[in-house]
C-alpha positions as CSV (number, residue, x, y, z in Angstrom):
1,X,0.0,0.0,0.0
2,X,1.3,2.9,-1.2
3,X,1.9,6.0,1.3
4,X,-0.1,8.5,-1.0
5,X,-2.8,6.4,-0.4
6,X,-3.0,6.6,3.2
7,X,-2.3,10.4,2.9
8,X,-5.7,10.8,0.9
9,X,-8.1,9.2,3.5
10,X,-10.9,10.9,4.0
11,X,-14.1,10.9,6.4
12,X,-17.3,12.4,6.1
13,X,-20.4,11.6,8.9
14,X,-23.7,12.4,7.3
15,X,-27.6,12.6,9.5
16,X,-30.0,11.1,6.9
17,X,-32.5,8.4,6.8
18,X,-33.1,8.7,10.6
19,X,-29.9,7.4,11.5
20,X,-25.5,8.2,11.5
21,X,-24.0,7.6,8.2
22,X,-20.0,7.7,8.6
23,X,-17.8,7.4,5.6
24,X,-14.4,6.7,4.9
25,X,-12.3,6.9,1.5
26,X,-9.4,6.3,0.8
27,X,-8.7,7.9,-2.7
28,X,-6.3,10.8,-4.5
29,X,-9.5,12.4,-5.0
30,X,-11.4,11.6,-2.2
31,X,-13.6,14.6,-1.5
32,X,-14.9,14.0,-5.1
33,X,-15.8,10.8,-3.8
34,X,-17.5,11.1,-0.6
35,X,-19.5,14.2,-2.4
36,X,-20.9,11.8,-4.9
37,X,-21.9,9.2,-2.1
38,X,-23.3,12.1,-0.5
39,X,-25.3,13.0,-3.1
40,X,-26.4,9.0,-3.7
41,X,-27.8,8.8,-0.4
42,X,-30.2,12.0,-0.9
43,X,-30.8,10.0,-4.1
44,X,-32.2,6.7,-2.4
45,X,-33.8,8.6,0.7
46,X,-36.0,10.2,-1.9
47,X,-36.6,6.5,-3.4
48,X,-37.1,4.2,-0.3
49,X,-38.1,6.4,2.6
50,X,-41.2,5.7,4.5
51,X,-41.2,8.9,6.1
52,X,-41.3,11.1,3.4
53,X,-44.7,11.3,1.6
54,X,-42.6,12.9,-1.6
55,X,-41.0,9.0,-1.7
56,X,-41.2,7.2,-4.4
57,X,-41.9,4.1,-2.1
58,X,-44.6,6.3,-0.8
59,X,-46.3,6.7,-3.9
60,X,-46.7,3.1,-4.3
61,X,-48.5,3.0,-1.0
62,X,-50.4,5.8,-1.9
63,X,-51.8,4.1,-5.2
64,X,-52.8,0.7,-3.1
65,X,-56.0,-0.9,-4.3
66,X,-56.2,1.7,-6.9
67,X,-53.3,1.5,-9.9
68,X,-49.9,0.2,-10.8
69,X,-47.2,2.6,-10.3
70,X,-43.5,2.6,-12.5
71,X,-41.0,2.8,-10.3
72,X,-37.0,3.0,-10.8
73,X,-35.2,-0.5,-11.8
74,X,-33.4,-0.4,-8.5
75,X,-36.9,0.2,-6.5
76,X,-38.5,-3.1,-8.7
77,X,-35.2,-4.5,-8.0
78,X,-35.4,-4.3,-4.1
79,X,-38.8,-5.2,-3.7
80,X,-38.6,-8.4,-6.1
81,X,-36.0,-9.5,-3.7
82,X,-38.3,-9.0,-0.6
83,X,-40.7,-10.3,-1.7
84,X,-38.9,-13.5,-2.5
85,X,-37.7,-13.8,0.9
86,X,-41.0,-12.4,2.6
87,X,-42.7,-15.6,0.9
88,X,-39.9,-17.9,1.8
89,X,-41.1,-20.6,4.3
90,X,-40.4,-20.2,7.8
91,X,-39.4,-16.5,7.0
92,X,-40.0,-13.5,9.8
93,X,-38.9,-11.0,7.1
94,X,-42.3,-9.1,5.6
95,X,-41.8,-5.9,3.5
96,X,-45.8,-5.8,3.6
97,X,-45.6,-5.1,7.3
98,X,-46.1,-1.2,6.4
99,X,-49.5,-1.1,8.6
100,X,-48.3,-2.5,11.3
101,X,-44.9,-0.7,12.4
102,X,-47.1,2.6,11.8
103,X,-49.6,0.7,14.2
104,X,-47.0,0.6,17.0
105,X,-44.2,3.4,15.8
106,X,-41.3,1.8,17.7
107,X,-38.4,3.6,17.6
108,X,-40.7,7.0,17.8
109,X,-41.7,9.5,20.4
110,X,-45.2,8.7,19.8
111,X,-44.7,4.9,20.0
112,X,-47.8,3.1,21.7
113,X,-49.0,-0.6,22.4
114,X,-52.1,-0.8,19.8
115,X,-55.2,-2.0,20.9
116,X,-56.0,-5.8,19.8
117,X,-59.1,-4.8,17.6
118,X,-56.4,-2.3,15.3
119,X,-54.0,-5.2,15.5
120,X,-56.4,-7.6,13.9
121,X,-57.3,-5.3,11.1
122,X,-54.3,-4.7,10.3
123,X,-53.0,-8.4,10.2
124,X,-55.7,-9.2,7.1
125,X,-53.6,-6.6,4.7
126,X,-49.6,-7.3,5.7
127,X,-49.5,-10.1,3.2
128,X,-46.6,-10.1,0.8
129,X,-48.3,-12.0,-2.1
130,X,-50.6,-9.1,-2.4
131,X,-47.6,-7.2,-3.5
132,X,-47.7,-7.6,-7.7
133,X,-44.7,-7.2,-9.8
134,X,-45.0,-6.5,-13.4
135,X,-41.1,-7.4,-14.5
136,X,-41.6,-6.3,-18.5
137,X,-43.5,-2.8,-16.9
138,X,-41.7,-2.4,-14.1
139,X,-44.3,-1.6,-12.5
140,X,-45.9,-2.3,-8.6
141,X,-49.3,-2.7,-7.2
142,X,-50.7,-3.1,-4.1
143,X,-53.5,-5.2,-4.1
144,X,-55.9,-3.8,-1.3
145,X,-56.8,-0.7,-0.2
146,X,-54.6,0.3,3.0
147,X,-51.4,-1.9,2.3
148,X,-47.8,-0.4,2.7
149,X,-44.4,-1.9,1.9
150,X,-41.7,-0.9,4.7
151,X,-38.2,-1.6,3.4
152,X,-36.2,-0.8,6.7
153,X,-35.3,-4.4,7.3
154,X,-33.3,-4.5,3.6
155,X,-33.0,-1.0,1.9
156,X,-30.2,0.2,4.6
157,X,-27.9,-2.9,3.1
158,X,-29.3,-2.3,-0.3
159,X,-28.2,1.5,-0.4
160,X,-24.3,0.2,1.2
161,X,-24.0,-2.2,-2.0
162,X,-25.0,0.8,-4.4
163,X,-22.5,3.0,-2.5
164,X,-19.5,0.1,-2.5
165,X,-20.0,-0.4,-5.6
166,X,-19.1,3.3,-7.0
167,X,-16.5,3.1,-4.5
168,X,-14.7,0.0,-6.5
169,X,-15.5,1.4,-9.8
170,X,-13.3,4.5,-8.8
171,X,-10.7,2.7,-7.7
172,X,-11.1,3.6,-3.6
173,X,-8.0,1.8,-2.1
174,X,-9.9,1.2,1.0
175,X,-12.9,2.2,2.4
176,X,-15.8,1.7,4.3
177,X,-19.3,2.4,4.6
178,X,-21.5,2.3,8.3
179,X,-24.6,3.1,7.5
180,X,-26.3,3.1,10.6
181,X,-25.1,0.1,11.6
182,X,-24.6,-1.6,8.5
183,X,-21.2,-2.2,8.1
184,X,-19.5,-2.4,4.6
185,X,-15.6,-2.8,4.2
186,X,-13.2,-1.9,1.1
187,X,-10.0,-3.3,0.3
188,X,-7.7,-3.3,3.1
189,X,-7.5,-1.9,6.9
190,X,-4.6,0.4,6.2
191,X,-4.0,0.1,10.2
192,X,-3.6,-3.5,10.7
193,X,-0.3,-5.3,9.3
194,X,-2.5,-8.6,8.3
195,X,-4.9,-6.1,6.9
196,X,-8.3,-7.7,8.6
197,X,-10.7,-5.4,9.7
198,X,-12.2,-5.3,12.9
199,X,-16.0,-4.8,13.7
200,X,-17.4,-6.1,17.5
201,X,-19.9,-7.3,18.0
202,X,-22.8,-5.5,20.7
203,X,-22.8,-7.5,24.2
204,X,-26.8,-6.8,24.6
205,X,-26.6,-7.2,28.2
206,X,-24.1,-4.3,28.2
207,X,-24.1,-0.4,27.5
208,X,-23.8,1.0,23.8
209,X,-20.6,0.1,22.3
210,X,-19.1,-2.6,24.4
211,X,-18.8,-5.6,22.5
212,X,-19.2,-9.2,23.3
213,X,-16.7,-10.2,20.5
214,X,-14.9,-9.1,17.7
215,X,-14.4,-10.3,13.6
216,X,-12.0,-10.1,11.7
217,X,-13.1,-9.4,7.6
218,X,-12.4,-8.5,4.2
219,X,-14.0,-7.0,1.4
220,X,-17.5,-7.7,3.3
221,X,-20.4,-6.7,5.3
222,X,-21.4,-7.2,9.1
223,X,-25.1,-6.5,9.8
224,X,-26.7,-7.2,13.6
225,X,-30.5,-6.8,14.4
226,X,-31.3,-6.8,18.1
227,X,-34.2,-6.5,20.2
228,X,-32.0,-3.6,22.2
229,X,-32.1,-1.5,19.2
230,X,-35.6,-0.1,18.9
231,X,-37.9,-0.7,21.9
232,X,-41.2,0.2,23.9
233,X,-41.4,0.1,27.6
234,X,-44.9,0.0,29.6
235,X,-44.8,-1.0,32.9
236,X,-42.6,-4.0,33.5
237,X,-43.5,-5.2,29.4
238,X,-40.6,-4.7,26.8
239,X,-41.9,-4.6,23.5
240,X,-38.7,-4.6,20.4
241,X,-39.1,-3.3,16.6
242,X,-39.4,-7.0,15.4
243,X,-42.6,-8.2,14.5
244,X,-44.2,-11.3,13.9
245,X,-47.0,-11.2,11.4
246,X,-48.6,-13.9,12.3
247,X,-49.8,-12.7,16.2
248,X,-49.1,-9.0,15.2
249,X,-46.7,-8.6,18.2
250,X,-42.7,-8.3,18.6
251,X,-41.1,-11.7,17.8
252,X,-41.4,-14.0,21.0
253,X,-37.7,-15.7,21.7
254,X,-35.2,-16.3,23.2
255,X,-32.8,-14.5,20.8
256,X,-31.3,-10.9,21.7
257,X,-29.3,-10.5,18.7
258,X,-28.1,-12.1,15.0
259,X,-25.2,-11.1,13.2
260,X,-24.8,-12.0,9.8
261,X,-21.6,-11.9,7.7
262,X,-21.7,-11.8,4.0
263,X,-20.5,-10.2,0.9
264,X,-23.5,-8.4,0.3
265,X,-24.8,-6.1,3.3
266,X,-28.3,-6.4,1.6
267,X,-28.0,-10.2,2.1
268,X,-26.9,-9.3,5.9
269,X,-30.5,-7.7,6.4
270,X,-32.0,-10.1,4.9
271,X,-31.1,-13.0,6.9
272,X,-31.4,-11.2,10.4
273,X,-35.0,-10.8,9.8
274,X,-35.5,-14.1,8.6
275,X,-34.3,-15.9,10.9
276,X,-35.1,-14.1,14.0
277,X,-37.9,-16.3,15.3
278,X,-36.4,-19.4,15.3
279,X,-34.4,-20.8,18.5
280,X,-30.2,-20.5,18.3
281,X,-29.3,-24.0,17.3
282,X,-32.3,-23.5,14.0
283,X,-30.3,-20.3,13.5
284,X,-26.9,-21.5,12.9
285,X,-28.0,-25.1,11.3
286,X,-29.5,-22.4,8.9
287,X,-26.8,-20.5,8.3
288,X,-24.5,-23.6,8.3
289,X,-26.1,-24.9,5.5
290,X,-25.6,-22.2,3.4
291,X,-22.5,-21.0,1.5
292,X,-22.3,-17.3,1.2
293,X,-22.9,-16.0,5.1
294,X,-21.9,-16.7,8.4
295,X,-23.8,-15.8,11.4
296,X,-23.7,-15.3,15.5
297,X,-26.5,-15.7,17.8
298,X,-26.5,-14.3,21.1
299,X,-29.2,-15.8,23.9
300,X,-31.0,-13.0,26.3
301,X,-28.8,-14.9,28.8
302,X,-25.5,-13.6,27.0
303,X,-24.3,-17.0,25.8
304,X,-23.4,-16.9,21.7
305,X,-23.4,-19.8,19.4
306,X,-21.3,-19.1,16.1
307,X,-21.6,-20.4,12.7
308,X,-18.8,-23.0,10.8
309,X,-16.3,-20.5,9.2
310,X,-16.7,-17.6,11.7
311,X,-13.7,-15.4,11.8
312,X,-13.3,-14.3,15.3
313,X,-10.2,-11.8,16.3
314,X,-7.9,-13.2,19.0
């Protein structure tokens, strides 16, 4: 690695999409850059935010039981994939579960416990084959009246992809991407002489930041989804941002956290949510069966079970 390289590093934090965005480039011209990864993110918070009634995600809502609407090939793109893996047996991933977070609005100053009667009327529209995709259109429609796609368990690790992958096509020496949480590595960590990088890994029963473990990776993605993130206290009842769509509730287990490791950090998202009902031992027999992540599971009780091929830093 050459030394003009580590001369041009560059960082940038950014506030967008309700969360901390930090960048890092490494680059001879690495303001140019982070200006143009800037100016990607404002791109796909205007496409995927469900916030922003201006989004083109929003617009789809908007036209639900009425009309198709044409959307971007990246918007089809993402919600062909989540779809597939809403559908997928045994999932607990549901991009039709739009009603239902704006039912409970964890993670919101105004977040509340629904009443049963607006839980069950909800649960009759959150179903992802009601989402139709018209592939030669490229268009999306919603079915019935009052559905709404949510793409905040995949878009985060969608958007990283999209932003690594500029960041290769320019030629970034090393990089990476933490978008809010979703951690995306380029190239090499110019700090470490074997040139691993290392991300920890949350201890739930501890304060923000102190981690139960650490990997060691390369030239991928580290996602973790936990019920500590996002949550609603009433009383002595703990309610998390992870739902089940079949009771309407927050995923009943035993599991406070999955991280996933994988090349792609939309693949990351992806599997934390689907897996996050089952018990630990399902988790990892899962992930150990396929080829392209690796996975951690960490009990309520603080105990961890870790997949195959997990690289763990000494």
């Amino acid at each position: 690695m050459k030394e003009v390289d580590v001369i041009n590093k560059e960082t940038r934090h950014i506030q967008l999409m309700g969360t901390n965005i930090d960048l890092m480039v490494v680059h001879p011209e690495s303001q140019r850059i982070l200006n143009f990864l800037e100016s990607l993110l404002n791109q796909y918070n205007m496409r995927f935010s469900a916030n922003n009634d201006a989004s083109e995600l929003m617009q789809i809502n908007a036209a639900a039981g009425t009309h198709a609407v044409r959307v971007h090939p990246e918007m089809f793109e993402l919600i062909k994939l989540g779809k597939k893996h809403s559908l997928a047996k045994n999932s607990f991933l549901n991009i039709a579960i739009g009603p239902l977070i704006k039912l409970w609005r964890i993670g919101f100053e105004d977040a509340r416990k629904p009443s049963q009667e607006e839980i069950d009327k909800v649960l009759t529209i959150i179903n992802p084959s009601l989402i139709e995709l018209n592939e030669q259109e490229q268009t999306i429609y919603l079915a019935e009246k009052g559905m709404e796609i949510d793409v905040g368990a995949i878009a985060k690790g969608y958007i990283a992809d999209r932003l690594v992958d500029y960041m290769k096509a320019e030629g970034v020496a090393s990089g990476l991407v933490n978008l809010g949480g979703n951690l995306v590595t380029v190239g090499p960590a110019l700090n470490r002489s074997d040139y691993y990088w290392r991300i920890g890994v949350q201890n739930p029963l501890k304060s923000r930041g102190e981690s139960l473990l650490t990997l060691k990776i390369y030239n991928q993605s580290v996602v973790t989804s936990g019920i500590y993130e996002r949550k609603l206290v009433i009383g002595d009842e703990i309610y998390h941002h992870i739902f089940d769509e079949m009771t309407g509730y927050p995923v009943d287990s035993n599991i406070a956290s999955i991280t996933i490791i994988a090349d792609q950090s939309v693949d990351c998202e992806i599997w934390t949510t689907r897996l996050f009902g089952l018990e630990p031992e399902e988790i990892i027999d899962v992930i150990n069966r396929k080829r392209d992540i690796e996975g951690i599971v960490i009990s309520k009780d603080g105990n961890y079970l870790g997949s195959n091929h997990i690289n763990l830093a000494s």
